[in-house]
py3Dmol code that shows the C-alpha trace and the ligand (Angstrom):
import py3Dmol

protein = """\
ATOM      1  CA  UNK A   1      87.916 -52.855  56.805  1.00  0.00           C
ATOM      2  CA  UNK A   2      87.851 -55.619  54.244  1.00  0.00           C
ATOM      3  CA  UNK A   3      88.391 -54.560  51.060  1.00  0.00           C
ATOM      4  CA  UNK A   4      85.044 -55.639  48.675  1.00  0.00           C
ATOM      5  CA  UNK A   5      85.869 -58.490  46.181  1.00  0.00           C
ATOM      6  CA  UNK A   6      84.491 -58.723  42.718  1.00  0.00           C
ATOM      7  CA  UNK A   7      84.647 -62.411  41.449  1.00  0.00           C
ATOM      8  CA  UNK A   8      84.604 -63.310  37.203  1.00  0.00           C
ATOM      9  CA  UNK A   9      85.076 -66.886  37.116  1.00  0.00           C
ATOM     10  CA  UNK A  10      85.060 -68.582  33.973  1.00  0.00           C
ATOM     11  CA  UNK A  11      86.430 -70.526  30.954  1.00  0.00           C
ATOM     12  CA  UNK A  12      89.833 -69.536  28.995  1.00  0.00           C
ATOM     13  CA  UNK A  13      88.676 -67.349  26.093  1.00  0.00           C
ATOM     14  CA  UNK A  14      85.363 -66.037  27.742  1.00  0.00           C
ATOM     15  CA  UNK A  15      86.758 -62.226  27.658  1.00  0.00           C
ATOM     16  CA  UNK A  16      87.518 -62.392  31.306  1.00  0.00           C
ATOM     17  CA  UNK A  17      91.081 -60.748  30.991  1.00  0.00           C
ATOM     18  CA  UNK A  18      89.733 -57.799  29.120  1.00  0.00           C
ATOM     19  CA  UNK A  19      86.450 -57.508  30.964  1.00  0.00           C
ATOM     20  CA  UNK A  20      88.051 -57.692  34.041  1.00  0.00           C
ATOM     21  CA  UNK A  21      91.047 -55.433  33.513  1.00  0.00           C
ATOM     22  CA  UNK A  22      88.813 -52.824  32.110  1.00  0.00           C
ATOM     23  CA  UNK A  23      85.895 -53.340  35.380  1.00  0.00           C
ATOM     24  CA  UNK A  24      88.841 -52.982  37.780  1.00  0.00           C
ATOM     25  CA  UNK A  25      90.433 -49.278  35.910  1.00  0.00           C
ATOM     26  CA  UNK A  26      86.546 -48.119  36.177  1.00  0.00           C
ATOM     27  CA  UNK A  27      86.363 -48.778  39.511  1.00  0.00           C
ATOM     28  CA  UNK A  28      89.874 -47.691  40.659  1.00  0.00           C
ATOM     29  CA  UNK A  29      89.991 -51.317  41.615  1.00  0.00           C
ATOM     30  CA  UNK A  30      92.817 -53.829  41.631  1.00  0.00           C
ATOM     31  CA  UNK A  31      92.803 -56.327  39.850  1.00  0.00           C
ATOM     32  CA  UNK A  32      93.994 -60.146  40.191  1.00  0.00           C
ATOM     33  CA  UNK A  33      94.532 -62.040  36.839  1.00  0.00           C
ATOM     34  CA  UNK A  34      95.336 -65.391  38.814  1.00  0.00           C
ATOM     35  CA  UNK A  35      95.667 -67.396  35.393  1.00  0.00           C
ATOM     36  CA  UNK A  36      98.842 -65.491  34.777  1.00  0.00           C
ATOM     37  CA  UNK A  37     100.478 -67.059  38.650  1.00  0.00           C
ATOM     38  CA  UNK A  38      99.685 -70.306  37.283  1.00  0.00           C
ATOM     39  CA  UNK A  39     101.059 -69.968  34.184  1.00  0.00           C
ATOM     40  CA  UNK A  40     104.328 -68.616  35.606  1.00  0.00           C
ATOM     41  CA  UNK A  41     104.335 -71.713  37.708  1.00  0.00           C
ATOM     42  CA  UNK A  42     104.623 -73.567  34.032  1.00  0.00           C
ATOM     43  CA  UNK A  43     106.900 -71.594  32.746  1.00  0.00           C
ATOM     44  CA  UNK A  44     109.111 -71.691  36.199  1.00  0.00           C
ATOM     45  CA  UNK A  45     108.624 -75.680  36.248  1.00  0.00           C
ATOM     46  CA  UNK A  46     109.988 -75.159  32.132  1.00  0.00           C
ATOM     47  CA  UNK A  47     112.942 -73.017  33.390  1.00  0.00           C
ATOM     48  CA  UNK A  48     114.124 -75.938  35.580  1.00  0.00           C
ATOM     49  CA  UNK A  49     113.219 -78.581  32.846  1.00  0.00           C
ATOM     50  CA  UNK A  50     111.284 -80.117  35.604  1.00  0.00           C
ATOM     51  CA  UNK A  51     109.303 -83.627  34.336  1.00  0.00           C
ATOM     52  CA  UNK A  52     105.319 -82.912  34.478  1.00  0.00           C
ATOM     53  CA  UNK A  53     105.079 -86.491  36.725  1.00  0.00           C
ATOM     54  CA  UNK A  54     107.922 -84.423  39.455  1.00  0.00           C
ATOM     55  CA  UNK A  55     105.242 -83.173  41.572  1.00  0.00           C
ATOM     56  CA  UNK A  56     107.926 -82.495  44.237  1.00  0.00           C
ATOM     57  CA  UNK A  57     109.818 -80.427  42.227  1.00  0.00           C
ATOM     58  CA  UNK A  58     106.649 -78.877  41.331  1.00  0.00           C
ATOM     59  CA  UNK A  59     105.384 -77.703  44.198  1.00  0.00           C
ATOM     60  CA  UNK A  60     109.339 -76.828  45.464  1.00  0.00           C
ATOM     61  CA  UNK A  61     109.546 -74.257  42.475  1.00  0.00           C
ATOM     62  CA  UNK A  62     106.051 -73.080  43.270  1.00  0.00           C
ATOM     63  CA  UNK A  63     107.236 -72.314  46.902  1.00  0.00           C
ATOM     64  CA  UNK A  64     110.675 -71.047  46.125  1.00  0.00           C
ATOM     65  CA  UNK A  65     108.876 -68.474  43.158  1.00  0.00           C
ATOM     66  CA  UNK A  66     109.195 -65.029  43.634  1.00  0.00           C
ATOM     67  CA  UNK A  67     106.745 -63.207  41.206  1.00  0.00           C
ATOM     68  CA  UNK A  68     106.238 -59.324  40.878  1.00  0.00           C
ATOM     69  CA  UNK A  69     103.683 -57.461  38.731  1.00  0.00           C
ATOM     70  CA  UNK A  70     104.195 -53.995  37.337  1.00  0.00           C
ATOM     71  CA  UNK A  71     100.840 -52.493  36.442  1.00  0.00           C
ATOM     72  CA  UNK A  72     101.768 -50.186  33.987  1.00  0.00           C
ATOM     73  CA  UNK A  73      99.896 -49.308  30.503  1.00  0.00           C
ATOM     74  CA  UNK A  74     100.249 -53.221  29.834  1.00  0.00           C
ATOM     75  CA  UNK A  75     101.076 -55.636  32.588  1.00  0.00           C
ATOM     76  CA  UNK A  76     104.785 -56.742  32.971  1.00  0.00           C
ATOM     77  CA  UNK A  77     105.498 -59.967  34.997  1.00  0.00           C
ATOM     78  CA  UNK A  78     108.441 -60.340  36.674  1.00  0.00           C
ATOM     79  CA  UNK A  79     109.609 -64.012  37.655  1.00  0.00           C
ATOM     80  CA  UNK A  80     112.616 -64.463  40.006  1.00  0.00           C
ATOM     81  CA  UNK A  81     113.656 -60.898  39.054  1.00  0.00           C
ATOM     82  CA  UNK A  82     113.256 -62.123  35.115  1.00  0.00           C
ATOM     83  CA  UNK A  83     110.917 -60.334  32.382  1.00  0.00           C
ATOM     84  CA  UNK A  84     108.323 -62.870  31.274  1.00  0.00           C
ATOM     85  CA  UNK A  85     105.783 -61.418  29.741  1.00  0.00           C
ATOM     86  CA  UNK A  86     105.712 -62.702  26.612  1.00  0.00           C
ATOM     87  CA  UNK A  87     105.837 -65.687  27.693  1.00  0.00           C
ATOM     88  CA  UNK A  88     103.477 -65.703  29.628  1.00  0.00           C
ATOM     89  CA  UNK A  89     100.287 -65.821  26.768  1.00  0.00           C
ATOM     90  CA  UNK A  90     101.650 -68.800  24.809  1.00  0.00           C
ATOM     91  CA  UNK A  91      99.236 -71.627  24.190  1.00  0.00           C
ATOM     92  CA  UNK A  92     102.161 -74.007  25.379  1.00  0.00           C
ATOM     93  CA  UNK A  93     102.249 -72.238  28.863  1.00  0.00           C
ATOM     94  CA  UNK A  94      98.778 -72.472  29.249  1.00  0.00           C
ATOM     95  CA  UNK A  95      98.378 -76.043  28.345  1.00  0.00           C
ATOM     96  CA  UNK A  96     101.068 -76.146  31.009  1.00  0.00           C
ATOM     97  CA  UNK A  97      99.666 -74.121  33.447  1.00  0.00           C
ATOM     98  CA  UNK A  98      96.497 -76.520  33.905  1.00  0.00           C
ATOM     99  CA  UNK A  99      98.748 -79.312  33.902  1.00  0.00           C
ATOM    100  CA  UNK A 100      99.822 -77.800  37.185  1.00  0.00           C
ATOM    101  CA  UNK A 101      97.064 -76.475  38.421  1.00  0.00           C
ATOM    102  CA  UNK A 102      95.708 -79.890  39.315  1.00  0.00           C
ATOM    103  CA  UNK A 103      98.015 -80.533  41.872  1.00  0.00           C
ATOM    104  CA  UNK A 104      96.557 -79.769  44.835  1.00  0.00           C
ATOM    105  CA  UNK A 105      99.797 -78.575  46.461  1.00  0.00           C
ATOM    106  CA  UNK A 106     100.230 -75.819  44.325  1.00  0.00           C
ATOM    107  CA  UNK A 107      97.221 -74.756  44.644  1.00  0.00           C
ATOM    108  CA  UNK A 108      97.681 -74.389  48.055  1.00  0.00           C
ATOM    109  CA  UNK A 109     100.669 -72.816  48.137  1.00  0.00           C
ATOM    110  CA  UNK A 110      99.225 -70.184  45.696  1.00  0.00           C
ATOM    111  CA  UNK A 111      95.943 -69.368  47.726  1.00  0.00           C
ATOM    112  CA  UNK A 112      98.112 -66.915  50.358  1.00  0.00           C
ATOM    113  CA  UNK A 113      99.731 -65.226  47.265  1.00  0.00           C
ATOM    114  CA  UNK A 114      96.001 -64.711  45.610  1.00  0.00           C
ATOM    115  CA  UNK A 115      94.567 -63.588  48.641  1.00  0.00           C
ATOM    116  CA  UNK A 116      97.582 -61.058  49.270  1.00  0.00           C
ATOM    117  CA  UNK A 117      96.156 -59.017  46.514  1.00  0.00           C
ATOM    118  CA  UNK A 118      92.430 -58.488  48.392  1.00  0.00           C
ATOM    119  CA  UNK A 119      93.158 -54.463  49.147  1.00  0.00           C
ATOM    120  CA  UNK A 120      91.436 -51.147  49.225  1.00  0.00           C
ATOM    121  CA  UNK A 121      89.400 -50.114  47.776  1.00  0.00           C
ATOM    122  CA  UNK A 122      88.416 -53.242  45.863  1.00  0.00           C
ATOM    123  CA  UNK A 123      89.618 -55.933  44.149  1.00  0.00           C
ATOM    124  CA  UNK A 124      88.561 -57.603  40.875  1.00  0.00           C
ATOM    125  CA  UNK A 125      89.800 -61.147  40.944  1.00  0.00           C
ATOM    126  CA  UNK A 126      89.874 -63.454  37.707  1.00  0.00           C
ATOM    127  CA  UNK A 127      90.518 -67.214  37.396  1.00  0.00           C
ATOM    128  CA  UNK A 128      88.593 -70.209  37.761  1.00  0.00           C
ATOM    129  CA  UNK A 129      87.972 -70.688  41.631  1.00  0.00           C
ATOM    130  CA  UNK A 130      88.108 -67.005  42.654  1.00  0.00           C
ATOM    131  CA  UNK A 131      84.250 -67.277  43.951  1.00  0.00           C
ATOM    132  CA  UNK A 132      83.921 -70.542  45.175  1.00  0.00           C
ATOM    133  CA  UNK A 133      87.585 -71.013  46.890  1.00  0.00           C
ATOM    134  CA  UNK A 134      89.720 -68.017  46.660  1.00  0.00           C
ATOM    135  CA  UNK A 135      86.942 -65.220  47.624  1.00  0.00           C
ATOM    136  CA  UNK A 136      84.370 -67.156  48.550  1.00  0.00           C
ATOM    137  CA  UNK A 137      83.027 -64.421  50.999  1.00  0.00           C
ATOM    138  CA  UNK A 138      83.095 -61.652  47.288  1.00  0.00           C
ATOM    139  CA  UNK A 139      80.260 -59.844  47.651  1.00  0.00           C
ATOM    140  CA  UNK A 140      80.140 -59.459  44.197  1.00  0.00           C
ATOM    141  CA  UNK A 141      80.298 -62.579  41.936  1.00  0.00           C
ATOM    142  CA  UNK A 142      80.029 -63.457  37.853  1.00  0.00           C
ATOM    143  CA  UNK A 143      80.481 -66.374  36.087  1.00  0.00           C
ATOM    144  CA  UNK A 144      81.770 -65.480  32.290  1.00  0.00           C
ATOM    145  CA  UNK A 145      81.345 -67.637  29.660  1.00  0.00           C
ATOM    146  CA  UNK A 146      80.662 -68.270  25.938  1.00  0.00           C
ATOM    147  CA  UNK A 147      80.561 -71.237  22.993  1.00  0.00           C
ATOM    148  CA  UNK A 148      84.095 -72.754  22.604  1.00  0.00           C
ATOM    149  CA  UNK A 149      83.502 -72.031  18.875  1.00  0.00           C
ATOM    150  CA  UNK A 150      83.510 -68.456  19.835  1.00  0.00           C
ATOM    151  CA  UNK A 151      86.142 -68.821  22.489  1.00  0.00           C
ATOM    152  CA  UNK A 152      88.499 -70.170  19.779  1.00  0.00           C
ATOM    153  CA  UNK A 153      87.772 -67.578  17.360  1.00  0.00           C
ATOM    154  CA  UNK A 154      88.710 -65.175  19.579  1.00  0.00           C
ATOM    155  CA  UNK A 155      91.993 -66.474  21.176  1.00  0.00           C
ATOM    156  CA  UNK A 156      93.033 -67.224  17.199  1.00  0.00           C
ATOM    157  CA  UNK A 157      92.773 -63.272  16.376  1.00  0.00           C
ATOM    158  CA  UNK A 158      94.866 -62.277  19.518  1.00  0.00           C
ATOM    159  CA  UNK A 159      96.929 -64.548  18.420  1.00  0.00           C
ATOM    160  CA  UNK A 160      97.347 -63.636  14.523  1.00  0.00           C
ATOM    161  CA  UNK A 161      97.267 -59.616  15.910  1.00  0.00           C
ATOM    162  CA  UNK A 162     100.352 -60.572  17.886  1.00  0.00           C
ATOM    163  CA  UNK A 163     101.603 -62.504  14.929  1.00  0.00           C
ATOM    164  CA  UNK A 164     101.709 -66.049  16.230  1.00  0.00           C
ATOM    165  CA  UNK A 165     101.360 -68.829  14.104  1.00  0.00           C
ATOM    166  CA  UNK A 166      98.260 -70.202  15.142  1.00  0.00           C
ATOM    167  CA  UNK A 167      95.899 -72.636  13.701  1.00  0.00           C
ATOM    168  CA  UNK A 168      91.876 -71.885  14.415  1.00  0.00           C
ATOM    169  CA  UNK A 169      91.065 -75.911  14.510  1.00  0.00           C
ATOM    170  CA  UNK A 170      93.675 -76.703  16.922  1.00  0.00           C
ATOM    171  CA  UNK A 171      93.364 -73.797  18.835  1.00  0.00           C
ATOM    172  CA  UNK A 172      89.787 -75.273  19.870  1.00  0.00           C
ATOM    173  CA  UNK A 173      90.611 -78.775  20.420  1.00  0.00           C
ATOM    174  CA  UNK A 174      93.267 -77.847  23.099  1.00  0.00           C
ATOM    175  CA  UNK A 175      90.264 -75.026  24.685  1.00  0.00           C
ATOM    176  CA  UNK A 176      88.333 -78.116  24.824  1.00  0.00           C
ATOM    177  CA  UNK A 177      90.692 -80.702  26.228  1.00  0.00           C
ATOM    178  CA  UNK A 178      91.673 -77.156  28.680  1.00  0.00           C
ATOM    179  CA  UNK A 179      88.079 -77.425  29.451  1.00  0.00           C
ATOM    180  CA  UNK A 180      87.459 -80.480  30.432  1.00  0.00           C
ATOM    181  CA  UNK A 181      90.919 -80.835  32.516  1.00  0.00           C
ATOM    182  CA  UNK A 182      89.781 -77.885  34.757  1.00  0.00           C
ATOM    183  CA  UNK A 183      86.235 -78.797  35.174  1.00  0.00           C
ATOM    184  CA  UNK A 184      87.072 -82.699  36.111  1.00  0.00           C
ATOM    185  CA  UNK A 185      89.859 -81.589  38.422  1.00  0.00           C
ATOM    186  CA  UNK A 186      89.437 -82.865  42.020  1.00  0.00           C
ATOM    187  CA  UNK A 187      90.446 -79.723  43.927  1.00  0.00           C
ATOM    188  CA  UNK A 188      88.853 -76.534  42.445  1.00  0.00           C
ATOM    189  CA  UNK A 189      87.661 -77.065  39.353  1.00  0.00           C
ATOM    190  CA  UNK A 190      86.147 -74.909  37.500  1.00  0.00           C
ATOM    191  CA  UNK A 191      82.832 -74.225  38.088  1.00  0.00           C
ATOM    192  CA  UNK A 192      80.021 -71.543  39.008  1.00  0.00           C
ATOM    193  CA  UNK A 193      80.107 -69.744  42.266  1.00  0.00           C
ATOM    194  CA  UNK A 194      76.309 -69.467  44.079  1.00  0.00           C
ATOM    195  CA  UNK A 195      75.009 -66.693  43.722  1.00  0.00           C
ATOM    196  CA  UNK A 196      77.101 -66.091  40.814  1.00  0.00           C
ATOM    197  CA  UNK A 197      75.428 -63.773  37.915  1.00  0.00           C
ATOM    198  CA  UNK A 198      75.685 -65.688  34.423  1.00  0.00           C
ATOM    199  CA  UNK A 199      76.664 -64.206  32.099  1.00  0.00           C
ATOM    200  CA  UNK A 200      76.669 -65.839  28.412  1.00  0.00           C
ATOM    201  CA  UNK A 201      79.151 -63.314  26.310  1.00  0.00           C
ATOM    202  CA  UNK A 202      78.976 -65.670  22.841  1.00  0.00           C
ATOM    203  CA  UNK A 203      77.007 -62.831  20.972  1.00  0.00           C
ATOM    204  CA  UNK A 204      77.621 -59.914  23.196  1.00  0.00           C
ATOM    205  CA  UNK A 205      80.198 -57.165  22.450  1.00  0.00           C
ATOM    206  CA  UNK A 206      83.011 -56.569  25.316  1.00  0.00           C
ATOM    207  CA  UNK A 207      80.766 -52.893  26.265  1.00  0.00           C
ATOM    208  CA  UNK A 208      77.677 -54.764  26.993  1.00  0.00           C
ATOM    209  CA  UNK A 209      79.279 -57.066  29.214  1.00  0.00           C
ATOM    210  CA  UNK A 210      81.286 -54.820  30.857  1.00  0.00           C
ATOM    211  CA  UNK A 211      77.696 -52.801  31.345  1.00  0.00           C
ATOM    212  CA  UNK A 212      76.075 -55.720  33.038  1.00  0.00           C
ATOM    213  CA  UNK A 213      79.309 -56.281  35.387  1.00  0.00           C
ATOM    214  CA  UNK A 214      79.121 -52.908  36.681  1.00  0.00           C
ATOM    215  CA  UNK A 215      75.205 -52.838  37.214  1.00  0.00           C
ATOM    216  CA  UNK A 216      75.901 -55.806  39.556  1.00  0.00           C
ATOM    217  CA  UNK A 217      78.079 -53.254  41.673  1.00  0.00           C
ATOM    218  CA  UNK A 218      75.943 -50.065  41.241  1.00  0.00           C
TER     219      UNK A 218
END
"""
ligand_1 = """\
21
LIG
O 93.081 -67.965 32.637
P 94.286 -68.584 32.030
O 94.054 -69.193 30.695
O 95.457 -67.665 32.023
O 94.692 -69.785 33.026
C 95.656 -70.752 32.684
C 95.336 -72.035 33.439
O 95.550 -71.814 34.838
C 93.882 -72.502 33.330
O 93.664 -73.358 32.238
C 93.641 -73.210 34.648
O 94.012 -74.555 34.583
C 94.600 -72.532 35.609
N 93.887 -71.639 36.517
C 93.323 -72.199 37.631
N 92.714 -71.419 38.544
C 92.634 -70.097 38.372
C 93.176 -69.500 37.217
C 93.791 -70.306 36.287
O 93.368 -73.408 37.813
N 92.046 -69.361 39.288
"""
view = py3Dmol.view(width=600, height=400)
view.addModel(protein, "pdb")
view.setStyle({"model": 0}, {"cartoon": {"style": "trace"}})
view.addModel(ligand_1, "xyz")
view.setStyle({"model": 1}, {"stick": {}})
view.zoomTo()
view.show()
């Protein structure tokens, strides 16, 4: 039996990560946060000082990368047998991380990998193309969003509660140029699944999202 899928694709900042952890624990689910496989393709293409233009190299690192995940009380991400974790949330490694997600290669090679995690008894998948490329059979799907104002306010207290510098105006520009580079991307950009419910989370608290998420399933 195919395990069921539960889709939340959306922008960065839309509460995704935390809606989506906490959907997938009520449900006994697994969950997929696919964001964090491309950001430790950045910060594998970083290891290897690798030029952004190298798309070779790219997509050789991408193959070669051997990536574990240790669900725990807090994720810990493994890559090539190295911790990197806290790495892995830095505003440089996402800027990175869509940088290489364009590239159609490694977005291929990363498909198997994403699909891998599709077990029983469910799977909550997060990212940007989980319902219209990854999962496009989910029988469940969301589309999570909310005002980049908001989105920016949000990322800037994460960041200042895991005290990184971080500066509220830039923060937004670079959700915004984030934005715009995964929704004008050729291959998968970012955009809403059919049949996808929409779900604006700009003035909602995390519960009341969370509540709507699992009344789609119930
Ligand atoms: O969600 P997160 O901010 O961790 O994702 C980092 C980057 O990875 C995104 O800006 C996007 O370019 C890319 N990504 C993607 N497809 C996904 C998940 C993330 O292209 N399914």
């Amino acid at each position: 039996m195919l395990a069921p899928v539960l889709t939340i694709d959306g922008p960065s900042g839309a509460g995704k990560g935390t809606v989506s952890r906490l959907v997938a624990k009520k449900l006994g689910w697994h969950y997929l946060d696919s964001g964090s496989i491309y950001r430790s393709v950045a910060i594998a293409v970083q290891n290897a000082s690798i030029d952004l233009a190298n798309i070779s190299d790219i997509v050789k690192v991408t193959q070669a990368m051997v990536l574990e995940f240790e669900c725990g009380d807090s994720l810990i991400v493994k890559l090539n047998g190295k911790d990197i974790t806290n790495q892995l949330g830095l505003e440089s490694t996402g800027n990175i991380a869509s940088q290489v997600a364009a590239i159609p290669e490694v977005r291929a090679v990363l498909l198997q990998k994403q699909q891998d995690f599709r077990q029983l008894p469910g799977l909550v998948a997060d990212g940007r193309d989980m319902g219209t490329v990854v999962f496009p059979d989910a029988g469940y799907k969301v589309f999570l969003t909310a005002s980049a104002e908001k989105r920016a306010e949000r990322r800037y207290k994460q960041l200042i509660e895991k005290e990184i510098d971080a500066n509220l105006a830039e923060i937004k520009s670079e959700i915004e140029t984030r934005d715009r580079r995964d929704m004008e991307r050729e291959t998968a950009p970012l955009a809403m699944a059919s049949g996808s419910l929409y779900i604006d989370s700009s003035e909602m608290t995390i519960d009341s999202v969370i509540e709507e998420v699992l009344n789609l399933i119930r």
